[in-house]
C-alpha positions in Angstrom: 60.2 119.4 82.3 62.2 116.4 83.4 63.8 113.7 81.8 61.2 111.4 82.6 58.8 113.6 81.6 60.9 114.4 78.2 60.8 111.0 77.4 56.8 109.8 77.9 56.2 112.6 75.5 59.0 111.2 72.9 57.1 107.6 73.5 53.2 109.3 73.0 54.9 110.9 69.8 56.0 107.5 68.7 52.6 105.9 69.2 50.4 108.7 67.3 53.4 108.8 65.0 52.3 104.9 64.3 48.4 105.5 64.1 49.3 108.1 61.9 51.5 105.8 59.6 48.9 102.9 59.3 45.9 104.5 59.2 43.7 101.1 57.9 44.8 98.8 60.6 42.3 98.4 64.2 45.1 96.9 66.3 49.0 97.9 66.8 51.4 95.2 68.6 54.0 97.4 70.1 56.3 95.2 72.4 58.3 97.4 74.8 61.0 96.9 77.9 59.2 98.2 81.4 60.7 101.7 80.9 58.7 104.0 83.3 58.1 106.3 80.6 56.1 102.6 78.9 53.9 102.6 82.0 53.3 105.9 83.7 49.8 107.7 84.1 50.7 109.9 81.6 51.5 107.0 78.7 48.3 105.2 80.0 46.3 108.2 79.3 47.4 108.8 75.5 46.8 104.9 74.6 43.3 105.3 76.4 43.1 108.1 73.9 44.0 106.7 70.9 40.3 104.3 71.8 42.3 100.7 72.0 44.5 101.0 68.4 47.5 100.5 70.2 47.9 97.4 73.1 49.3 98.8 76.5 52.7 98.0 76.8 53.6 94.9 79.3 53.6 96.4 82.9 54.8 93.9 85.2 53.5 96.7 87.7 50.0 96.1 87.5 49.9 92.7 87.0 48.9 90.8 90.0 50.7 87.8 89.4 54.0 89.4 88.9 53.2 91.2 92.3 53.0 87.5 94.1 
C-alpha cells in the first residue's frame, strides 16, 4: 500500500471514528486543508457512505470557480 493510500485510510478511520463518537447528531462540520488523501475517489466514496453525516471536505479541485 502506499503512502497515499496509508493515509486516506487513516482519514476514513477518523471520520467513522467521528460518527461513531456522536451518534445523535445528522450533520458533522469537518474543516480540512486540500490534502489529496481529503479529496481522492477513495475519501469521496466513504463520505458517500456514511449517507451525508459528514460534509465533503473543501476541494478546490472540483469547484468550477476555483478552476477559472
Amino acid at each position: 500500500m502506499s503512502g497515499a493510500n496509508k493515509k486516506s485510510d487513516l482519514f476514513i478511520e477518523l471520520l467513522h471514528a467521528l460518527v461513531q463518537a456522536h451518534p445523535r447528531a445528522t450533520r458533522l462540520h469537518v474543516i480540512l486543508d486540500n490534502a489529496s488523501m481529503h479529496c481522492g475517489q477513495k475519501a469521496r466514496r466513504a463520505l458517500e457512505a456514511l449517507g451525508g453525516r459528514v460534509l465533503p471536505p473543501y476541494c478546490p479541485s472540483a469547484n468550477k470557480i476555483e478552476q477559472a
